[in-house]
C-alpha positions in Angstrom: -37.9 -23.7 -22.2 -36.7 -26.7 -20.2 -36.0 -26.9 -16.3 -32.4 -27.5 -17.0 -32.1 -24.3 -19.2 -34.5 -22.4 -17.1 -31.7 -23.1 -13.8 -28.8 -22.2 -16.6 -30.2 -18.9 -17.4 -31.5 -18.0 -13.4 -27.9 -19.2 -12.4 -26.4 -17.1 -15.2 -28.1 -14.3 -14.2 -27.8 -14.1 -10.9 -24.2 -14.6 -11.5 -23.9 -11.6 -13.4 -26.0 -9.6 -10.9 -23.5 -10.4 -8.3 -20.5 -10.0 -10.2 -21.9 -5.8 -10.9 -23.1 -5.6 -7.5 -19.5 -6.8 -5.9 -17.7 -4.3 -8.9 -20.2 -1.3 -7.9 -19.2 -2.0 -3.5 -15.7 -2.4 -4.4 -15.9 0.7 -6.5 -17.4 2.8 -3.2 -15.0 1.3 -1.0 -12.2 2.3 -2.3 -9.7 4.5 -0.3 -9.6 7.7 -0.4 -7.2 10.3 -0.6 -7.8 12.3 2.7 -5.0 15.0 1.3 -6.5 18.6 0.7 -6.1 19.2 -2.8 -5.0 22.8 -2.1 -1.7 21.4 -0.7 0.0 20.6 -4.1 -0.3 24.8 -5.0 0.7 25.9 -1.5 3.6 23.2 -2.3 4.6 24.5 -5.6 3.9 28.2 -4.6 6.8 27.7 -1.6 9.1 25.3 -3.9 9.1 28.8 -6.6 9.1 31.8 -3.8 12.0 29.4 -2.1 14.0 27.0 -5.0 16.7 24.5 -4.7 20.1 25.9 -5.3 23.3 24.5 -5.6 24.7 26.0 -2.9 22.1 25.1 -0.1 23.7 22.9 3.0 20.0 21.7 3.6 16.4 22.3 2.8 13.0 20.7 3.0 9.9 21.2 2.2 6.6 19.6 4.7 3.3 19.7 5.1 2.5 20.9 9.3 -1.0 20.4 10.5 -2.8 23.5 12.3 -1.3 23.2 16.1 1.9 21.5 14.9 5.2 22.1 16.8 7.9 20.7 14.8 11.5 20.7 15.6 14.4 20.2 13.2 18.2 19.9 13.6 21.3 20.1 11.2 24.4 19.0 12.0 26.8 21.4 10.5 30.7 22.3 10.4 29.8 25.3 12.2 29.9 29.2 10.6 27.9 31.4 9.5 24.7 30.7 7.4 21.9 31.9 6.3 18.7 30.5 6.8 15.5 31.4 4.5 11.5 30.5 5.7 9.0 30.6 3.6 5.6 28.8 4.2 2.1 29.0 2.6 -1.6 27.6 3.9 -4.9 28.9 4.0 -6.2 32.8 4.8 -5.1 33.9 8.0 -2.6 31.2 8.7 0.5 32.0 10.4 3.6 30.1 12.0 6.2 31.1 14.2 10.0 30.1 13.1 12.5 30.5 16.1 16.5 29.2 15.8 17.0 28.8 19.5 16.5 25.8 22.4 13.7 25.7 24.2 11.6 28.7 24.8 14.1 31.3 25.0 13.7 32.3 21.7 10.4 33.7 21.0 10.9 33.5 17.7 9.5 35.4 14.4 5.9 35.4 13.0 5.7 34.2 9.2 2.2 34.9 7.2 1.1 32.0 4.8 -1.0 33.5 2.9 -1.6 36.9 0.5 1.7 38.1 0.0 4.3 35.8 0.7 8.4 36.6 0.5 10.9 34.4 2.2 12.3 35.6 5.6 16.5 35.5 6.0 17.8 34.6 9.3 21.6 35.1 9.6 23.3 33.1 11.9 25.9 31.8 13.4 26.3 28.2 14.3 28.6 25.8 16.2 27.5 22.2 15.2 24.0 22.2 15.0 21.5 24.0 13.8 17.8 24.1 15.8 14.7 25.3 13.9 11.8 24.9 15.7 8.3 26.0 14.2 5.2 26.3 15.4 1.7 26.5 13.2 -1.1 28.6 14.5 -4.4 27.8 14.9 -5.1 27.9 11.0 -3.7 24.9 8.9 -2.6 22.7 7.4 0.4 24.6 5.9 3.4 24.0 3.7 6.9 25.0 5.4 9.6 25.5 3.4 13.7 26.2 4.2 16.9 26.3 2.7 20.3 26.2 4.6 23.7 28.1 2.9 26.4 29.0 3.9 26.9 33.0 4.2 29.3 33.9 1.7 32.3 35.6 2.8 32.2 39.4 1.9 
């Protein structure tokens, strides 16, 4: 073999070395997805106990870390409405959902997980509509809840 094609095939290789070594870091340092995996079934599991309807004023469906305080407010025609909580997370996880300002309202406790039924809050409302919830130590959980207004009867 000449020098030339001795460089050719060194050069080549080391070419091709580089080219699977820089494929094999940029494979590794890819981003990742940081989202628990177990949030897409808590999702769907609130989305069925809790669907979309027609007749809903509001709803939405998020994702509260553990510790979360998260406030929320409607602007409505004012009447009266019923307002259904649903959430689901990990064992033991719990929220409290309350409907007033501040801290008067102490609100009510909501399990996430075993046995889960949506909670109806009938109320009354002038404009706006507060819902405040709180997560417990225990999280991340899904937090579902759908606005209507109460039928007359």
């Amino acid at each position: 073999m000449t020098g030339a094609r001795a460089r050719g095939v060194v050069l080549h290789g080391a070419a091709a070395l580089l080219l699977v070594v820089g494929g094999a870091w940029w494979w590794s340092a890819r981003p990742r997805s940081a989202a628990d995996p177990r949030l897409l079934d808590w999702r769907l599991t609130a989305e069925r106990l809790l669907p979309d309807t027609g007749e809903q004023e509001a709803a939405d469906t998020m994702v509260l870390a553990a510790g979360a305080d998260y406030a929320k407010t409607d602007d409505l025609d004012g009447g009266a409405f019923l307002v259904s909580v649903v959430c689901a997370g990990p064992d033991g996880s719990l929220v409290r959902v309350s409907l007033g300002e501040g801290d008067e309202d102490s609100g009510r406790g909501l399990h996430c997980s075993g046995s889960r039924t949506p909670e109806v809050f009938s109320v009354g409302v002038g404009t706006q509509l507060r819902l405040r919830v709180v997560v417990d130590k225990i999280g991340p959980v899904i937090f579902r809840y759908t606005l209507e207004r109460s039928s007359p009867g």
